[in-house]
Chimera marker file (.cmm) of the C-alpha trace (Angstrom):
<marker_set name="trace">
<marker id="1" x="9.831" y="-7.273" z="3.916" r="1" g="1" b="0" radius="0.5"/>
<marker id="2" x="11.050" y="-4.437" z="1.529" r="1" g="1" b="0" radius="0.5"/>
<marker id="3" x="10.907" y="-0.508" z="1.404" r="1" g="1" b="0" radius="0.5"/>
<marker id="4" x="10.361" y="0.509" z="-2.036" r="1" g="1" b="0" radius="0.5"/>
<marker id="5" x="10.836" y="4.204" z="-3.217" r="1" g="1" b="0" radius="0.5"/>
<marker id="6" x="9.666" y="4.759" z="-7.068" r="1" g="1" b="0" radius="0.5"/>
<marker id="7" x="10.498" y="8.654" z="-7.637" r="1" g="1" b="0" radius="0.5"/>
<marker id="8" x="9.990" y="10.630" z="-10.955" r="1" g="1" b="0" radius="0.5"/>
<marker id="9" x="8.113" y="13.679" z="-12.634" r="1" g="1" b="0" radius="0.5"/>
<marker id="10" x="4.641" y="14.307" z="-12.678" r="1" g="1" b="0" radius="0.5"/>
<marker id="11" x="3.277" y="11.673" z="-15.282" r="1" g="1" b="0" radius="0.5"/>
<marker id="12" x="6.169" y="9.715" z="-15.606" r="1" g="1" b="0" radius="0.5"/>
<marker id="13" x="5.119" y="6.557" z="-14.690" r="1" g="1" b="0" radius="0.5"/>
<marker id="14" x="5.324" y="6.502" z="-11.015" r="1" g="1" b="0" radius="0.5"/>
<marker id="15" x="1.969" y="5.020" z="-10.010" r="1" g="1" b="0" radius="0.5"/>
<marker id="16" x="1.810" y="2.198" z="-12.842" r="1" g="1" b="0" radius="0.5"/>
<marker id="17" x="5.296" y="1.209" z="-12.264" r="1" g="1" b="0" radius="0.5"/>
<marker id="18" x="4.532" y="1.127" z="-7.938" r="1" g="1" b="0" radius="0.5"/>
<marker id="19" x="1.599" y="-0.603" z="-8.654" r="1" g="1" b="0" radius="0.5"/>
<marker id="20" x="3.470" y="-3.664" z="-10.660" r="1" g="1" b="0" radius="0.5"/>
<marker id="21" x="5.939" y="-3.986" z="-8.049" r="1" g="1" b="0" radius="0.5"/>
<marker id="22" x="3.350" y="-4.463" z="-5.074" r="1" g="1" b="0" radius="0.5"/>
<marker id="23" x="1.216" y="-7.091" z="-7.428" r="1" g="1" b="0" radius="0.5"/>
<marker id="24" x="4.733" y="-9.023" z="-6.898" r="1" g="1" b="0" radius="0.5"/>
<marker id="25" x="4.259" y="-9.713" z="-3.400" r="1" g="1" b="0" radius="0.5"/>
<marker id="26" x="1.790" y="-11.977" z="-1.875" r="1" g="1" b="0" radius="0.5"/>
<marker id="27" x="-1.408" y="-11.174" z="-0.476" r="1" g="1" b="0" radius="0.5"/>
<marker id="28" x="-3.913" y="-8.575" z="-1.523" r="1" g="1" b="0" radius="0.5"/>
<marker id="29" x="-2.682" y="-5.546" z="-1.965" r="1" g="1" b="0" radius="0.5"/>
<marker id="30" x="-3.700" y="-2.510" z="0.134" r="1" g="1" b="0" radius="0.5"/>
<marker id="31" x="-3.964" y="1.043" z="-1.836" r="1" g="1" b="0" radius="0.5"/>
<marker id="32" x="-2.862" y="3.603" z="0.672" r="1" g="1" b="0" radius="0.5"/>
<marker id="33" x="-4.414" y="7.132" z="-1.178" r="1" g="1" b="0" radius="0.5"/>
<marker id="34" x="-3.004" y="10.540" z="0.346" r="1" g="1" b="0" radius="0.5"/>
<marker id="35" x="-4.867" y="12.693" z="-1.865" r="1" g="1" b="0" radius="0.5"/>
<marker id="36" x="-8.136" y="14.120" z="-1.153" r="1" g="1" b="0" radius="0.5"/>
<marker id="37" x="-10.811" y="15.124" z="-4.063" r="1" g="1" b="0" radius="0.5"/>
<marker id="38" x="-11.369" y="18.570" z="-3.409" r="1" g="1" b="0" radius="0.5"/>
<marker id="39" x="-12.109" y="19.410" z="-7.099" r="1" g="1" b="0" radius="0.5"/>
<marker id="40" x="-13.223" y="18.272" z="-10.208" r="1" g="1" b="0" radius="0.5"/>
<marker id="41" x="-10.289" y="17.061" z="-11.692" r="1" g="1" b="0" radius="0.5"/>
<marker id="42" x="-8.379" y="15.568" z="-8.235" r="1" g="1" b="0" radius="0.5"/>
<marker id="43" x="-11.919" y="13.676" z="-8.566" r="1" g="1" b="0" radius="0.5"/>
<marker id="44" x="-10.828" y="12.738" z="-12.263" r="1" g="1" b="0" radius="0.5"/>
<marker id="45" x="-7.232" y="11.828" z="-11.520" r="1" g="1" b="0" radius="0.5"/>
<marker id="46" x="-8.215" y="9.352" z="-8.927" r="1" g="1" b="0" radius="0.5"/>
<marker id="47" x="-11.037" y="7.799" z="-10.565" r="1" g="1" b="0" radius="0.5"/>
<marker id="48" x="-8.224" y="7.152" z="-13.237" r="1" g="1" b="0" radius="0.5"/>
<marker id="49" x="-6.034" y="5.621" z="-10.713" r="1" g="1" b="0" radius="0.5"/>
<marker id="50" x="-8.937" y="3.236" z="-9.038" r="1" g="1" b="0" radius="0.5"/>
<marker id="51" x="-10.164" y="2.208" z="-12.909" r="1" g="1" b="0" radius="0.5"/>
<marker id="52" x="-6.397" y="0.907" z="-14.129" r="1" g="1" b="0" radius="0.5"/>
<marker id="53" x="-5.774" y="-0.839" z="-10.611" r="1" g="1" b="0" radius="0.5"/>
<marker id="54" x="-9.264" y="-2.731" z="-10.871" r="1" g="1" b="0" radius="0.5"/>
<marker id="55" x="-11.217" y="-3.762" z="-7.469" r="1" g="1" b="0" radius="0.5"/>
<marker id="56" x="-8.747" y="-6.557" z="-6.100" r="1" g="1" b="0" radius="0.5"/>
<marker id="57" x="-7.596" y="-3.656" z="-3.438" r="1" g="1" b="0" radius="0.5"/>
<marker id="58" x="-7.710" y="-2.496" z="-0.268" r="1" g="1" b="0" radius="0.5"/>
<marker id="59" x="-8.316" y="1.582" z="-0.479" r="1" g="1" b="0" radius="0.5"/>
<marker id="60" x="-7.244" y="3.356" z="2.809" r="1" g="1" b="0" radius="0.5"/>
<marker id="61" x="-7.511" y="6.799" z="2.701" r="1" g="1" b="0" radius="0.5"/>
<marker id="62" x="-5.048" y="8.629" z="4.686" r="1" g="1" b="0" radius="0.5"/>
<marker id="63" x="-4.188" y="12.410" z="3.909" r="1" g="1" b="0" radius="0.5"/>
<marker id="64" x="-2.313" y="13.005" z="7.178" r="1" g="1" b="0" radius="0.5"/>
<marker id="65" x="-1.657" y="10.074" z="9.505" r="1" g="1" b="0" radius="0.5"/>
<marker id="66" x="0.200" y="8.077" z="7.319" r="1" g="1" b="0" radius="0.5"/>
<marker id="67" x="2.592" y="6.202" z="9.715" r="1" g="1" b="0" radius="0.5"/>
<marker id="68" x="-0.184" y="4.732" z="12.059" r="1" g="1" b="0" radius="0.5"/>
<marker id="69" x="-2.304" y="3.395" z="8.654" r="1" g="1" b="0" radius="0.5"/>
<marker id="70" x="1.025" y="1.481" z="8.290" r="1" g="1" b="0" radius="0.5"/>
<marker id="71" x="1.472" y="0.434" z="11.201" r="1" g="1" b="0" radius="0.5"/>
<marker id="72" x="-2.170" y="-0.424" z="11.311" r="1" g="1" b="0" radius="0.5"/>
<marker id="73" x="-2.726" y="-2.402" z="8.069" r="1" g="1" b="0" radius="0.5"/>
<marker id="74" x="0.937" y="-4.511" z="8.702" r="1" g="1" b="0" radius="0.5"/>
<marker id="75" x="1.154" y="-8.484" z="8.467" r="1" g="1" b="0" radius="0.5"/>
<marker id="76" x="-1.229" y="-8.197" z="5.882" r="1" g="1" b="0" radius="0.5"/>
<marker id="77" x="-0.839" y="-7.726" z="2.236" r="1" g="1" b="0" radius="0.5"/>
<marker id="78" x="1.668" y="-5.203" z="0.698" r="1" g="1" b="0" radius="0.5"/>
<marker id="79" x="0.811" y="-1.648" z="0.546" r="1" g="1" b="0" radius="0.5"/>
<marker id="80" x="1.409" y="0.994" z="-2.367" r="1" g="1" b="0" radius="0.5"/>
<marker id="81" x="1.628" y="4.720" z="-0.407" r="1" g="1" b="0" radius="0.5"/>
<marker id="82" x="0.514" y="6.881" z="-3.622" r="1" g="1" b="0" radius="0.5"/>
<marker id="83" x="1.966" y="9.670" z="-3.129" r="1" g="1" b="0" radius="0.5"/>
<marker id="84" x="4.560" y="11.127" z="-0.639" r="1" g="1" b="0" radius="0.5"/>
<marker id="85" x="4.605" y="14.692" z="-1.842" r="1" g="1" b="0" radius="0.5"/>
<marker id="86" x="1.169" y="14.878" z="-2.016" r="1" g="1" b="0" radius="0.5"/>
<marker id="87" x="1.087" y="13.698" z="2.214" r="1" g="1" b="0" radius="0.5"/>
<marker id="88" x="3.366" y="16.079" z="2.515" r="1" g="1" b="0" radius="0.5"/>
<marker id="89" x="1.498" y="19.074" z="0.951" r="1" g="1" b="0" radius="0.5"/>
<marker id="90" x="-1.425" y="17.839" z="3.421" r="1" g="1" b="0" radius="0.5"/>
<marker id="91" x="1.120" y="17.668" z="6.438" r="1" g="1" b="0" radius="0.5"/>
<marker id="92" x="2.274" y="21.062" z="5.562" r="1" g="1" b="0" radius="0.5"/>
<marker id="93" x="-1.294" y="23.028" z="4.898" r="1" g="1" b="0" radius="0.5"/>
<marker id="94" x="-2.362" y="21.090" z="8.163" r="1" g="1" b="0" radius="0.5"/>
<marker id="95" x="0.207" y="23.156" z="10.029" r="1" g="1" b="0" radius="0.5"/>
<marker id="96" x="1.935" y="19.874" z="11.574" r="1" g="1" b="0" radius="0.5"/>
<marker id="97" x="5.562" y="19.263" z="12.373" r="1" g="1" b="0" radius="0.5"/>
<marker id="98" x="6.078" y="17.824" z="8.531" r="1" g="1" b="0" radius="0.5"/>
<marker id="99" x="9.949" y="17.329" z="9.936" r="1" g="1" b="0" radius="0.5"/>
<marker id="100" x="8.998" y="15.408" z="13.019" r="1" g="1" b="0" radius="0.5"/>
<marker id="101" x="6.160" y="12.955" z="10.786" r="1" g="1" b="0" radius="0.5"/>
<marker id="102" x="8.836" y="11.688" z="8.036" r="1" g="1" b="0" radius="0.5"/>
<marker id="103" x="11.445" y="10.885" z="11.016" r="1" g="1" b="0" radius="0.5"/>
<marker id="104" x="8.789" y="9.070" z="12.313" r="1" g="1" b="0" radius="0.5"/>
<marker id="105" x="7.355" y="7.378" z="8.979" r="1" g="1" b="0" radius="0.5"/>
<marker id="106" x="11.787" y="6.974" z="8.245" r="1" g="1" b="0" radius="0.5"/>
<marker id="107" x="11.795" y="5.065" z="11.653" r="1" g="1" b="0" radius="0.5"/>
<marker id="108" x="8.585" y="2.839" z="10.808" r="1" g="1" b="0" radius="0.5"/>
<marker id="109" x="9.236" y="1.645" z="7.655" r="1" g="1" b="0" radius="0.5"/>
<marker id="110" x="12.427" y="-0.532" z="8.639" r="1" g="1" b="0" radius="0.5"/>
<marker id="111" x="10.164" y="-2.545" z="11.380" r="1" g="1" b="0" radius="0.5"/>
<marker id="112" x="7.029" y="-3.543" z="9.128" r="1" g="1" b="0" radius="0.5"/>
<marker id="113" x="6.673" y="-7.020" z="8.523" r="1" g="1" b="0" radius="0.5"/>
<marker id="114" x="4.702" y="-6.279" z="4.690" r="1" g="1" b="0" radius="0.5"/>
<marker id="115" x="6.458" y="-4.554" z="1.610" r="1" g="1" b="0" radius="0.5"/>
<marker id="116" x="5.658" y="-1.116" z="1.069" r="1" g="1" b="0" radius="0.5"/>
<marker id="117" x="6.192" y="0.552" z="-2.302" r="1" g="1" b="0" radius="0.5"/>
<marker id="118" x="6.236" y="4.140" z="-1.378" r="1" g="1" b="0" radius="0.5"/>
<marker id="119" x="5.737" y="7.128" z="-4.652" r="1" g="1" b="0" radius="0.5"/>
<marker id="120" x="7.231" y="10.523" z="-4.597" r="1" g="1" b="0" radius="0.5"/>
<marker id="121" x="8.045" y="12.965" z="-7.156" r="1" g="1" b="0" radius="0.5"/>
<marker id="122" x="10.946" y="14.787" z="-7.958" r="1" g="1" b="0" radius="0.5"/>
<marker id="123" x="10.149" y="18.504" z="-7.836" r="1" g="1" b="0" radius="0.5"/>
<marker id="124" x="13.303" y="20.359" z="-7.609" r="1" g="1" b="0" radius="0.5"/>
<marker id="125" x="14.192" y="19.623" z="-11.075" r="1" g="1" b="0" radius="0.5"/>
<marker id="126" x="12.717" y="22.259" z="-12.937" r="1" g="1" b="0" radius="0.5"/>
<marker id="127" x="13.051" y="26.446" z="-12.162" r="1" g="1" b="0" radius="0.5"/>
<marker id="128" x="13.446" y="27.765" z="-8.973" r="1" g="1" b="0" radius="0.5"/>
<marker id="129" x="9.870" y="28.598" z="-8.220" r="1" g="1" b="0" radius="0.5"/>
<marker id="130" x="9.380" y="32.723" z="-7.347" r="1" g="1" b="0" radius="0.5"/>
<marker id="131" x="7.372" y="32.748" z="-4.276" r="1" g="1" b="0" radius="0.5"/>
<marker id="132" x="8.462" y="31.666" z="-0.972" r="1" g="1" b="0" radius="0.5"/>
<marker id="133" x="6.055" y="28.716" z="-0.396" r="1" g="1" b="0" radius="0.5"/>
<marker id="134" x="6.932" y="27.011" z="-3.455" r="1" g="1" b="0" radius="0.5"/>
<marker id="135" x="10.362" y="27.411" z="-2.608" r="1" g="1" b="0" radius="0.5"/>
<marker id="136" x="9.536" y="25.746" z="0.500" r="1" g="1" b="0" radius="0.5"/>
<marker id="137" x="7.572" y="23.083" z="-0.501" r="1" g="1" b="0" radius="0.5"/>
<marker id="138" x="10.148" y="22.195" z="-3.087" r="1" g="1" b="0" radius="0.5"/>
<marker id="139" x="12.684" y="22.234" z="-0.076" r="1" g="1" b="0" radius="0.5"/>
<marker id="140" x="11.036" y="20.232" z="2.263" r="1" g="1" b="0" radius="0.5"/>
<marker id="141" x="10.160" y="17.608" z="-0.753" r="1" g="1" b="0" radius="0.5"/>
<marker id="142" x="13.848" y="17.140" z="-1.346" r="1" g="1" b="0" radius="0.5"/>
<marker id="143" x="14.866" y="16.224" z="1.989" r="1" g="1" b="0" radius="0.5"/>
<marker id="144" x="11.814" y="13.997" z="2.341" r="1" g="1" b="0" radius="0.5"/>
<marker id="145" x="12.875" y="12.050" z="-0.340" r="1" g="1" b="0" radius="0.5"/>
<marker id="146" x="16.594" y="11.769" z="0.731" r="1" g="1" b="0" radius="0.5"/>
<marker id="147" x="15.383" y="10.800" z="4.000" r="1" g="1" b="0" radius="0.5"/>
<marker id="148" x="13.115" y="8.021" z="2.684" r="1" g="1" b="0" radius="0.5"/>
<marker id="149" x="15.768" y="7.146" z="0.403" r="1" g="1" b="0" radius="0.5"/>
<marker id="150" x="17.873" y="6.104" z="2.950" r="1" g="1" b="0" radius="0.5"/>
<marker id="151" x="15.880" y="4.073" z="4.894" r="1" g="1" b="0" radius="0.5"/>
<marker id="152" x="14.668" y="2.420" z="1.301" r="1" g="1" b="0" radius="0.5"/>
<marker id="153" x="16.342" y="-1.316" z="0.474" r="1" g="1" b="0" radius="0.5"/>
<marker id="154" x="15.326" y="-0.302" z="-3.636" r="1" g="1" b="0" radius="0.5"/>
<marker id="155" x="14.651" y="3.375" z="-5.205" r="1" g="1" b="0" radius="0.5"/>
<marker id="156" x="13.613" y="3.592" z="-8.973" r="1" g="1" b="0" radius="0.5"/>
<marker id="157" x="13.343" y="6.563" z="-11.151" r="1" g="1" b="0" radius="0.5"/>
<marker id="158" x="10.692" y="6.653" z="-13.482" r="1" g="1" b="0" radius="0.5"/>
<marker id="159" x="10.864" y="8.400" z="-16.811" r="1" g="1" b="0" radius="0.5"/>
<marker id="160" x="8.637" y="8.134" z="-19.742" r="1" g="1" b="0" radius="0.5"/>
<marker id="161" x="7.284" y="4.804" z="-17.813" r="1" g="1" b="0" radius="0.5"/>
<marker id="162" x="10.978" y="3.550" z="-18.031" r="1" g="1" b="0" radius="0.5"/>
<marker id="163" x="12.195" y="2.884" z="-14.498" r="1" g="1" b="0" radius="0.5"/>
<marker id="164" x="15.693" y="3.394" z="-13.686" r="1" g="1" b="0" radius="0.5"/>
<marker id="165" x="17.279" y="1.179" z="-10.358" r="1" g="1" b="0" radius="0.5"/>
<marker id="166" x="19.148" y="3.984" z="-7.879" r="1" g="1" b="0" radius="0.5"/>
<marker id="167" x="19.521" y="1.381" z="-5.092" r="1" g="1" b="0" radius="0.5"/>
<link id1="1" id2="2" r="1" g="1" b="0" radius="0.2"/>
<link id1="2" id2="3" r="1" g="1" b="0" radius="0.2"/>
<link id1="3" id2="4" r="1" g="1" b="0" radius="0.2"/>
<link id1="4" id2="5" r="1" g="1" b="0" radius="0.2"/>
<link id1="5" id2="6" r="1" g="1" b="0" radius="0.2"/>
<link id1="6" id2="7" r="1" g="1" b="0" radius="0.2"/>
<link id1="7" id2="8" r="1" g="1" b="0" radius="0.2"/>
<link id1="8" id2="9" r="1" g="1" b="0" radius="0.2"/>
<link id1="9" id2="10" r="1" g="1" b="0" radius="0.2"/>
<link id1="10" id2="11" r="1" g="1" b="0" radius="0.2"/>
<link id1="11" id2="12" r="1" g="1" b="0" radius="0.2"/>
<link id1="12" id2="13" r="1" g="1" b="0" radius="0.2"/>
<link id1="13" id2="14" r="1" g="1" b="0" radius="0.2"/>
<link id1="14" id2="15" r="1" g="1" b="0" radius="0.2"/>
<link id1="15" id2="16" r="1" g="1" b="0" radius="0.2"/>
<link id1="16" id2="17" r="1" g="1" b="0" radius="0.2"/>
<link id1="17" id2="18" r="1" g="1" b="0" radius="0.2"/>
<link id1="18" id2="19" r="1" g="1" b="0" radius="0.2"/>
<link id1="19" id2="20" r="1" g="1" b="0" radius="0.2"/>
<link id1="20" id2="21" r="1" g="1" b="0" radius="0.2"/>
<link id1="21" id2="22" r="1" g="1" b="0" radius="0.2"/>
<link id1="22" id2="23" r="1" g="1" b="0" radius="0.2"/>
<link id1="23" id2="24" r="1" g="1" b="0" radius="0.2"/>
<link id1="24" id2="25" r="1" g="1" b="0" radius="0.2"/>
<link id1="25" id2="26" r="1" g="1" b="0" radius="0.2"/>
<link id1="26" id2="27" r="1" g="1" b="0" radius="0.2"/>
<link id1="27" id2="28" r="1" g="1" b="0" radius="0.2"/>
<link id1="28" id2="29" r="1" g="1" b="0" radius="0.2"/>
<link id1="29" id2="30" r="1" g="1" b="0" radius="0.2"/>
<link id1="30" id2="31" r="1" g="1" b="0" radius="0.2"/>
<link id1="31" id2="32" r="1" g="1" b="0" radius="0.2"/>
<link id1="32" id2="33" r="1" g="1" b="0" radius="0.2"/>
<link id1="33" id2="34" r="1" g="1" b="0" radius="0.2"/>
<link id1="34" id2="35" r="1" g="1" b="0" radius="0.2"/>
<link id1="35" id2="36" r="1" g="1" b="0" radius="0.2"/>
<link id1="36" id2="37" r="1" g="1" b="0" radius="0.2"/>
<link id1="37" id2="38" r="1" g="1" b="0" radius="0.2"/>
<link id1="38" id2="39" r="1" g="1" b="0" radius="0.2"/>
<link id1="39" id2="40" r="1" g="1" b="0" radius="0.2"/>
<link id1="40" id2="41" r="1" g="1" b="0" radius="0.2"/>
<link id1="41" id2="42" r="1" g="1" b="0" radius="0.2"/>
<link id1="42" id2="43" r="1" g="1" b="0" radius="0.2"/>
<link id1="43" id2="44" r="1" g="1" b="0" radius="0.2"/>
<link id1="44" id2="45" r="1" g="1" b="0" radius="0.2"/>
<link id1="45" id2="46" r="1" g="1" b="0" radius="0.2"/>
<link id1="46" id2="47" r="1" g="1" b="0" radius="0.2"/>
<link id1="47" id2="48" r="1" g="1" b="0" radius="0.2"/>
<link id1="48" id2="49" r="1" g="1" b="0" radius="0.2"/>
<link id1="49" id2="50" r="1" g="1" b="0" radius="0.2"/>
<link id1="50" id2="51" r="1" g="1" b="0" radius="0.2"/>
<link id1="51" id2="52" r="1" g="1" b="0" radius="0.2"/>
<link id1="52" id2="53" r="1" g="1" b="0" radius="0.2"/>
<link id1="53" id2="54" r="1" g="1" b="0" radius="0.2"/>
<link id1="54" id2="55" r="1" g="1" b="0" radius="0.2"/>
<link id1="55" id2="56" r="1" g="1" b="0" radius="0.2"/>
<link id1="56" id2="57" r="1" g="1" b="0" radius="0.2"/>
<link id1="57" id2="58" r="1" g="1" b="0" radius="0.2"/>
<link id1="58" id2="59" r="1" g="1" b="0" radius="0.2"/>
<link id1="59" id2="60" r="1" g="1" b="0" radius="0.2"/>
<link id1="60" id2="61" r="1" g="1" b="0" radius="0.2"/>
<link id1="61" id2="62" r="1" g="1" b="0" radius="0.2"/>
<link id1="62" id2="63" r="1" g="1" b="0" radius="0.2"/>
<link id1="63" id2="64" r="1" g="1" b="0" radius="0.2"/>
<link id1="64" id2="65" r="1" g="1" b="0" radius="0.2"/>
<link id1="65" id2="66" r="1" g="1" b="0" radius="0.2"/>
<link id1="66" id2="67" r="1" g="1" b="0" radius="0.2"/>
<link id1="67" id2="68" r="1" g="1" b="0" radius="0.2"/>
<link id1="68" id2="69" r="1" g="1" b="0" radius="0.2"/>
<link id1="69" id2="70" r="1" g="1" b="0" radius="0.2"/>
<link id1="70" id2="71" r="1" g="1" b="0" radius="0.2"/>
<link id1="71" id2="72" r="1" g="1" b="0" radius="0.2"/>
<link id1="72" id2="73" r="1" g="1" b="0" radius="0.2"/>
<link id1="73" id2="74" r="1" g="1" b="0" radius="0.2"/>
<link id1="74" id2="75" r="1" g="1" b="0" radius="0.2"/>
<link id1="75" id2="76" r="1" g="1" b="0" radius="0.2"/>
<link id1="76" id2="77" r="1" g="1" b="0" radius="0.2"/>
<link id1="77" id2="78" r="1" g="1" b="0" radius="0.2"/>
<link id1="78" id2="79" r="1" g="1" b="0" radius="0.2"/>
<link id1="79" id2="80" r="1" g="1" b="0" radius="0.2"/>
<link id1="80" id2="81" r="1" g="1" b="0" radius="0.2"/>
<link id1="81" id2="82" r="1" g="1" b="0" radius="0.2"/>
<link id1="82" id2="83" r="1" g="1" b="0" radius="0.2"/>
<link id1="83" id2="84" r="1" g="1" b="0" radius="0.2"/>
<link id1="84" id2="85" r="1" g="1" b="0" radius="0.2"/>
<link id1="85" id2="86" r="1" g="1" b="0" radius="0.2"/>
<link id1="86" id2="87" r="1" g="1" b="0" radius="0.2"/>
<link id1="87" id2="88" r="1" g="1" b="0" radius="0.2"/>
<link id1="88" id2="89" r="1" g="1" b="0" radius="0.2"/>
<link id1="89" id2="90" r="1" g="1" b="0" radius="0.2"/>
<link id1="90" id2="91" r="1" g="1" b="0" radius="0.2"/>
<link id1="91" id2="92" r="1" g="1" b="0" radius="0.2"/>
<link id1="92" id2="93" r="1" g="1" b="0" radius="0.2"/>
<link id1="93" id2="94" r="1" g="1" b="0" radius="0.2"/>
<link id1="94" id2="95" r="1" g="1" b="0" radius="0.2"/>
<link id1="95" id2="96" r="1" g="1" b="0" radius="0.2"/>
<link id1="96" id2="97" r="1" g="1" b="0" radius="0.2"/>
<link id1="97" id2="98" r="1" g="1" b="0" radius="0.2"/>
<link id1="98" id2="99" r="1" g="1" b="0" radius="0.2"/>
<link id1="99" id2="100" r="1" g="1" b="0" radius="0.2"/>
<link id1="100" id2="101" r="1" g="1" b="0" radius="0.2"/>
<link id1="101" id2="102" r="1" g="1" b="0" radius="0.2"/>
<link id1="102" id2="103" r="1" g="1" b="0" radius="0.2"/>
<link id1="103" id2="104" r="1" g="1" b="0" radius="0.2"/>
<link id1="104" id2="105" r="1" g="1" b="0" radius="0.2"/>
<link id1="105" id2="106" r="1" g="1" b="0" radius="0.2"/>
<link id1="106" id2="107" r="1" g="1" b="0" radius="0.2"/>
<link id1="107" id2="108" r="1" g="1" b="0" radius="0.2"/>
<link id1="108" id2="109" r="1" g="1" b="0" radius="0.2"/>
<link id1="109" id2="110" r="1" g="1" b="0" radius="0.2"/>
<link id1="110" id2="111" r="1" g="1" b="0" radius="0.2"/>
<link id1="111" id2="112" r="1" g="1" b="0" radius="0.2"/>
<link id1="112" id2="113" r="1" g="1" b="0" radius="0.2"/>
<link id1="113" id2="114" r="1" g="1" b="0" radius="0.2"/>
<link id1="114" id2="115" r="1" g="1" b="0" radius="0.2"/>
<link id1="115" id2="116" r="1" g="1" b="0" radius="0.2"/>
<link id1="116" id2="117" r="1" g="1" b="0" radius="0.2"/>
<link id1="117" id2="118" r="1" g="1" b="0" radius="0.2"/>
<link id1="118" id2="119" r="1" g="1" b="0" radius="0.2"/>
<link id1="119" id2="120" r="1" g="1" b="0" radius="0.2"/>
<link id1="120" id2="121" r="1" g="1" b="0" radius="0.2"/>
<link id1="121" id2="122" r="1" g="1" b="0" radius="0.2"/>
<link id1="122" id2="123" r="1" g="1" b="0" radius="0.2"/>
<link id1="123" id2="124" r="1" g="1" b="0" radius="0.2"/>
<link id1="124" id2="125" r="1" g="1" b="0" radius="0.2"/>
<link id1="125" id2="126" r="1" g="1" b="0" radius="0.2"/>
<link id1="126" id2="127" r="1" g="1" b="0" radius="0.2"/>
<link id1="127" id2="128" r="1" g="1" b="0" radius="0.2"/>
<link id1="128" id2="129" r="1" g="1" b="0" radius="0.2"/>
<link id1="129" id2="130" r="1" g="1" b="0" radius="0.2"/>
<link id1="130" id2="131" r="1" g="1" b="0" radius="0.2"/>
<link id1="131" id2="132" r="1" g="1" b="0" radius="0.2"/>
<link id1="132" id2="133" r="1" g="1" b="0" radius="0.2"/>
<link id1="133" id2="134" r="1" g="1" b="0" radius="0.2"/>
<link id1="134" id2="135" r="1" g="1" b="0" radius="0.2"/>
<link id1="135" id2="136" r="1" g="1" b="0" radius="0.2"/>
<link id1="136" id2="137" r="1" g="1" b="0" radius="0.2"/>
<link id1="137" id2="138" r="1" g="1" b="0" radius="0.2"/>
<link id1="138" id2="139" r="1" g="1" b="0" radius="0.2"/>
<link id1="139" id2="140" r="1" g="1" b="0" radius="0.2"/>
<link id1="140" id2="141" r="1" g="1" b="0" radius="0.2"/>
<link id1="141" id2="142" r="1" g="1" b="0" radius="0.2"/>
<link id1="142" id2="143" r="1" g="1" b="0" radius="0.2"/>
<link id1="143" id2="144" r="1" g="1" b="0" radius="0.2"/>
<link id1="144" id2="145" r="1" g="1" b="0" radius="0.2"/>
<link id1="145" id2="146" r="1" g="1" b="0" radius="0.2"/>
<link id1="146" id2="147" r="1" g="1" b="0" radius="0.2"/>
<link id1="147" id2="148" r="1" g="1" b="0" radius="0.2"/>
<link id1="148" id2="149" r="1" g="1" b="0" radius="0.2"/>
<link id1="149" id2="150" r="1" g="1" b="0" radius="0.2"/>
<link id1="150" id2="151" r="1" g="1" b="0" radius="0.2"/>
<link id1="151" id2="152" r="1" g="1" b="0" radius="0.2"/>
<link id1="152" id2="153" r="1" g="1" b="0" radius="0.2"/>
<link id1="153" id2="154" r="1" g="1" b="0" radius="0.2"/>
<link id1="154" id2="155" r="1" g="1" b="0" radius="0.2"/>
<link id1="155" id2="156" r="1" g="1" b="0" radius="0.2"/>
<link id1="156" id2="157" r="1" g="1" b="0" radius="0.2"/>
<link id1="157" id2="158" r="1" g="1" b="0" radius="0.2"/>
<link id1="158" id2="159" r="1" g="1" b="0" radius="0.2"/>
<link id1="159" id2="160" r="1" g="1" b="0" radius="0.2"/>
<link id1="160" id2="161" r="1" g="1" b="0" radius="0.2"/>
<link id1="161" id2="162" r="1" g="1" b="0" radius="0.2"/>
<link id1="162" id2="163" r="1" g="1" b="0" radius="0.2"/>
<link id1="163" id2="164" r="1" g="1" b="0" radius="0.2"/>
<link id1="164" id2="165" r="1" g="1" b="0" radius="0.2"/>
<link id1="165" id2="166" r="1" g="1" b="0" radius="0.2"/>
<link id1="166" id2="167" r="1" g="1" b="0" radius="0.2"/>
</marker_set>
C-alpha cells in the first residue's frame, strides 16, 4: 500500500501526473471527485478531467465524506482523491470541524490496504490575500497539506507538468 501526495499550483500538472501514478498499481482504478459542478465552467473543468482519463474508472463522488469513501472502496483498486483543497473548501462552507476530518482522513490513510494518490495545491505561495476568509482558507490549506504530508510514504511537486520528489 502507498500514500501518495502530488502538490503544485493551479494548472501545474497535478491531476495528469496523479493520474499516471495510480495507472501503476494494479486493479482498476477508482476516481475519487471532490468537486461539485455548480457552474458552467466547474461543469467544463471536469468534463476535461473525465475525457483525458477515458472510461476504465471508477467515479465516486464525494464532496464531504471523504474518509468513509476510502474506507469504503479499500481492497479494491487504487484510488486518485482529486483534489484536497477543493474537499476542504466543501468541509469549510459546510460548517464542519475541517480540523477534526483531516486528523481523521491523516489517521486512515496509514491503515488502507490500496494506494491512494491524494492532489492538493499549494496556495500560500502567492500574495497574502486581503480579506479574512481567504486568509483563512489559505491557512487551513497549509496545515492540511503538512499534515497529509506527514502521514504520506511519497510527496511530489508539480510544476509546468515536471514533478519534483519531496519524500
Amino acid at each position: 500500500m502507498a500514500v501518495i501526495l502530488i502538490t503544485g499550483g493551479a494548472r501545474s500538472g497535478k491531476s495528469k501526473r496523479a493520474e499516471t501514478r495510480v495507472r501503476a498499481f494494479p486493479g482498476q482504478p477508482v476516481y475519487v471527485a471532490t468537486a461539485e459542478a455548480l457552474d458552467a465552467e466547474m461543469e467544463q473543468r471536469i468534463a476535461g478531467h473525465r475525457a483525458r482519463r477515458g472510461t476504465d474508472w471508477i467515479e465516486r463522488e464525494v464532496p464531504l465524506d471523504l474518509v468513509p469513501a476510502l474506507v469504503a472502496s479499500d481492497g479494491g483498486g487504487p484510488r486518485l482523491v482529486d483534489c484536497l483543497t477543493l474537499w476542504l473548501s466543501n468541509l469549510m462552507h459546510a460548517g464542519r470541524d475541517w480540523e477534526r476530518e483531516v486528523t481523521e482522513l491523516a489517521n486512515a490513510l496509514p491503515r488502507l490496504k490500496s494506494a491512494v494518490v491524494l492532489v492538493t495545491n499549494e496556495v500560500g505561495l502567492g500574495i497574502v490575500p486581503d480579506n479574512a476568509l481567504a486568509r483563512s482558507y489559505r491557512d487551513a490549506a497549509g496545515i492540511m497539506n503538512q499534515i497529509i504530508a506527514a502521514v504520506a510514504d511519497e510527496v511530489e511537486f508539480v510544476v509546468a507538468g515536471l514533478p519534483m520528489k519531496l519524500k
